[in-house]
N, C-alpha and C positions, 0 to 999 in steps of 0.2 A: 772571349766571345760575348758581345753584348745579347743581354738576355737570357743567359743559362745555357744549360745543355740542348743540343740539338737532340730530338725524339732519334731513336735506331734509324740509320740508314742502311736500304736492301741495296743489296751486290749490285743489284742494275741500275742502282743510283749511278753507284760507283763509276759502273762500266759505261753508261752514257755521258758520266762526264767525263772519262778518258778519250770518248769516240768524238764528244762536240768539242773538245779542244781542238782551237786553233793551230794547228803546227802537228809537226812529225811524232810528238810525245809532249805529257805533260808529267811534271816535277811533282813530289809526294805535295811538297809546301803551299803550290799553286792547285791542287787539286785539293787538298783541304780547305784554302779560302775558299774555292767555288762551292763545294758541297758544306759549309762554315761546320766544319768539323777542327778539331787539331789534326797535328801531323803525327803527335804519338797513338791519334786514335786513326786515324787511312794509313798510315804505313805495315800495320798487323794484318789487317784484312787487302790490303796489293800484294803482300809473301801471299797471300793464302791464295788469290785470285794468280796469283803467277803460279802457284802449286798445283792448281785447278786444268791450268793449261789455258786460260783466259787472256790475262796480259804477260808481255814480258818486258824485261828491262837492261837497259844499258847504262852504263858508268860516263858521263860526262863531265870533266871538271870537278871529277868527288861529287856527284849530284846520281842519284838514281833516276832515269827518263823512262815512266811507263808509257805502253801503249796495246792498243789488244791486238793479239794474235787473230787468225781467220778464224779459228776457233772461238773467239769471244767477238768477232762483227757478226758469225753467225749468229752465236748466242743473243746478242742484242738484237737485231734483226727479227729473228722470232719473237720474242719478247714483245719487240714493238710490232709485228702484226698479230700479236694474240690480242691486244689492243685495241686492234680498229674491228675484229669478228665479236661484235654480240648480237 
């Protein structure tokens, strides 16, 4: 990753880039480019957001495909209008 480490990214990093992917779900590896993370560092924190009851995942091709449960569009949802109230 040019440039060093990326500073800590918050879960709702996370969780908005799962929700603004284009498509049904997005892959650990393609959501580490987007958020320029690695994929052994977003793959630890998706078990955990899957554990949370946020997103969940399916097996395609040997490929894990997140995406969030209603549970985590609410969760971002909120988020993004705590946001717009100051």
């Amino acid at each position: 990753m040019p440039g060093g480490r990326r500073p800590e990214t918050d879960d709702i990093e996370i969780l908005r880039g799962i929700a603004l992917y284009p498509g049904p779900g997005v892959a650990s590896t393609e959501l580490a480019d987007i958020l320029e993370m690695t994929q052994q560092g977003v793959t630890p924190r998706l078990r955990s957001l899957a554990d949370d009851g946020l997103v969940e995942y399916r097996t395609i091709g040997g490929t894990n495909v997140y995406r969030l449960t209603l549970r985590g569009e609410i969760y971002v949802a909120e988020r993004e209008l705590d946001g717009y109230e100051s």
